[in-house]
Backbone as numpy.savetxt, mean C-alpha at the origin, in Angstrom:
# Nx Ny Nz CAx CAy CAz Cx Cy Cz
-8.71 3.19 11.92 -8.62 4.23 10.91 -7.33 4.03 10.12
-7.26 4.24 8.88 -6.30 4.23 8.24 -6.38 5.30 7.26
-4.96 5.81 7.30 -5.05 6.96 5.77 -3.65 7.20 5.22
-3.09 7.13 4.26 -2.52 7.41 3.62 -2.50 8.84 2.50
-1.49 9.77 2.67 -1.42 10.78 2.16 -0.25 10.90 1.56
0.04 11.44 -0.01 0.77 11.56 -0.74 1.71 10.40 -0.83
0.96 9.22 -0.67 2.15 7.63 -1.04 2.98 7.74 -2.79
3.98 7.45 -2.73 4.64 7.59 -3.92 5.61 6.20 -3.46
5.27 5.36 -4.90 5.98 3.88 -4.33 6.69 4.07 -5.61
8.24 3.83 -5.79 8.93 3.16 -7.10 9.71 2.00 -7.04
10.15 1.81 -7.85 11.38 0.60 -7.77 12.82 1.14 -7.50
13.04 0.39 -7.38 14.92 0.47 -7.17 15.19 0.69 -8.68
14.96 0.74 -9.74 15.02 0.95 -10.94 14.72 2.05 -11.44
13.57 2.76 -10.69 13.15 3.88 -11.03 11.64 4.16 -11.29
10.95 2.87 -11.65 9.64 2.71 -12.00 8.96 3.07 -11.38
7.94 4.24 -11.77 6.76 4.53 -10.78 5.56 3.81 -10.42
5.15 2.72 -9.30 3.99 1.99 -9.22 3.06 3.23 -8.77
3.29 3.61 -8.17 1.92 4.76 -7.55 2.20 6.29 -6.94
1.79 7.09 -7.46 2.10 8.80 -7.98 1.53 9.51 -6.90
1.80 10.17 -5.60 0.69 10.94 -5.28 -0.82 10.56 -4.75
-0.51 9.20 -4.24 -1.79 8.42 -3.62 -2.59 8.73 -2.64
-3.94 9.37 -2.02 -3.97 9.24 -0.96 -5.14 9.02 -0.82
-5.86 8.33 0.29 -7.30 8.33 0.94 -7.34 7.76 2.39
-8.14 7.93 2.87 -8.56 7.35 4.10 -9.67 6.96 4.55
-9.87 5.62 5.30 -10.98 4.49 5.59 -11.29 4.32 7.22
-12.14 4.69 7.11 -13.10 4.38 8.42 -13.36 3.13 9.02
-13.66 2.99 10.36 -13.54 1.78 10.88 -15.54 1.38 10.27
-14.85 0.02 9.80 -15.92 -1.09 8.61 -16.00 -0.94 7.61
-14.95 0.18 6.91 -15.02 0.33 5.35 -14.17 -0.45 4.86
-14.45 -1.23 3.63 -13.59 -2.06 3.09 -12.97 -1.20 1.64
-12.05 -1.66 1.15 -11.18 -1.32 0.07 -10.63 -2.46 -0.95
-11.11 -2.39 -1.94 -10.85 -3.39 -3.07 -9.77 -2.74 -3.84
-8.72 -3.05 -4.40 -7.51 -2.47 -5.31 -7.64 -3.65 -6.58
-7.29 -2.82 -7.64 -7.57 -3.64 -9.08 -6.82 -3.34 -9.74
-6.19 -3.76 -10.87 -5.25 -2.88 -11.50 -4.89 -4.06 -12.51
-4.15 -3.65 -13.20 -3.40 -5.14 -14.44 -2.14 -5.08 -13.28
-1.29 -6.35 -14.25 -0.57 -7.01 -13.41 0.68 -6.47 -13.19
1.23 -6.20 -12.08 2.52 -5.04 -11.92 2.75 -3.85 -11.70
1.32 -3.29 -11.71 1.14 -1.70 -11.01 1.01 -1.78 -9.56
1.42 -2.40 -8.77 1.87 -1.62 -7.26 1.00 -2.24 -6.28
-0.36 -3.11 -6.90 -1.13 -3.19 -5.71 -0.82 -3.71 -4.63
-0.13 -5.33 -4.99 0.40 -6.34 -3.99 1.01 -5.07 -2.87
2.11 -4.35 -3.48 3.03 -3.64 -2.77 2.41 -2.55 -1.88
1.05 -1.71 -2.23 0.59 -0.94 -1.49 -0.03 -1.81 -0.40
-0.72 -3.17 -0.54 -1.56 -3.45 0.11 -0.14 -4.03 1.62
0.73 -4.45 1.12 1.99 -4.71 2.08 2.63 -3.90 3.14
2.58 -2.53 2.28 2.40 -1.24 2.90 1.58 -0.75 4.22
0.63 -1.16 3.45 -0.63 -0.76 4.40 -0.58 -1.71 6.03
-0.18 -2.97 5.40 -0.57 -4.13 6.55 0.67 -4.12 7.44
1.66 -3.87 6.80 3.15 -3.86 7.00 3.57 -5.74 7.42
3.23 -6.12 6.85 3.49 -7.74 6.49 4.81 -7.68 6.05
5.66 -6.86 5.17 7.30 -6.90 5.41 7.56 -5.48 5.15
9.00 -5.59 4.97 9.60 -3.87 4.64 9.85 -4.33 3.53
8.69 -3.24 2.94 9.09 -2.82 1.42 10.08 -2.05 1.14
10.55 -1.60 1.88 11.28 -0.27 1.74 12.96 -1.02 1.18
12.64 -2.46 1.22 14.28 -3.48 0.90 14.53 -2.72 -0.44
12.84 -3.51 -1.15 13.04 -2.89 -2.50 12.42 -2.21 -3.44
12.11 -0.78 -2.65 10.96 -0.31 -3.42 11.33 1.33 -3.03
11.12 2.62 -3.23 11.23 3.68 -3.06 10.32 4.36 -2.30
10.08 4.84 -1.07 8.38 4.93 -0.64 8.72 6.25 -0.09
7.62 7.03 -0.31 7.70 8.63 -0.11 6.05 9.01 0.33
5.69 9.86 1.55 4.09 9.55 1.80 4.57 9.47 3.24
3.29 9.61 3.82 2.80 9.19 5.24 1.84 8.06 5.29
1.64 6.56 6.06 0.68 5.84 6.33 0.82 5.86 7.65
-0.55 6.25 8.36 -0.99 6.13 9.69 -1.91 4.99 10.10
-1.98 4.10 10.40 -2.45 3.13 10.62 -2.40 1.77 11.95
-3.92 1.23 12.38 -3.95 0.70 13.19 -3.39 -0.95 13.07
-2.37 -1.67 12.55 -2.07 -2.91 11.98 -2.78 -4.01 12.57
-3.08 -3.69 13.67 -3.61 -4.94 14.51 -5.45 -5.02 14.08
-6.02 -3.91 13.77 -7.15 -4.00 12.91 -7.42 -4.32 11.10
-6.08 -4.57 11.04 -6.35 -4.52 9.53 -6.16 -6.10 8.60
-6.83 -6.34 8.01 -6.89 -7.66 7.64 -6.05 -7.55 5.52
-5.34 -8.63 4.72 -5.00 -8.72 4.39 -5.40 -10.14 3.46
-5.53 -10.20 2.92 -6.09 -11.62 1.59 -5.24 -11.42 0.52
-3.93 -11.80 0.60 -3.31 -12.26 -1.12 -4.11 -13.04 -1.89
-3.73 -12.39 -3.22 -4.41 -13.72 -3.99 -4.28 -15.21 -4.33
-2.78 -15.41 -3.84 -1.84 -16.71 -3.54 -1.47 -16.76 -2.28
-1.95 -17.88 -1.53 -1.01 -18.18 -0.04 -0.03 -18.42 -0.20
């Protein structure tokens, strides 16, 4: 299970990638993220997997509850 409630990601700059985010996914539901280039996805999906700490450089406000060891991850560049 995974869910995220009220995620709010910015930059160290100030920039808002994502406002007030939330949903949650059931075990076999998949989730596709789309967006143009530089709105937050890479960074939510990093979030989610916890593949590093965003938190070096990014502003993160929200709860993610999540199972990491179930959750799979595909960049679009290895």
């Amino acid at each position: 299970m995974l869910v995220l409630k009220n995620i709010t990601i910015q930059t160290l700059k100030g920039r808002t990638l994502l406002h007030d985010c939330s949903f949650s996914l059931n075990k076999n539901d998949r989730l596709a993220i789309i967006g143009e280039e530089g709105n937050g996805k890479s960074t939510l999906c990093k979030l989610i997997v916890g593949v590093e700490d965003i938190r070096k450089n990014f502003i993160v406000s929200g709860t993610v509850v999540s199972d990491h060891q179930r959750l799979g991850y595909l960049p679009q560049t290895l």
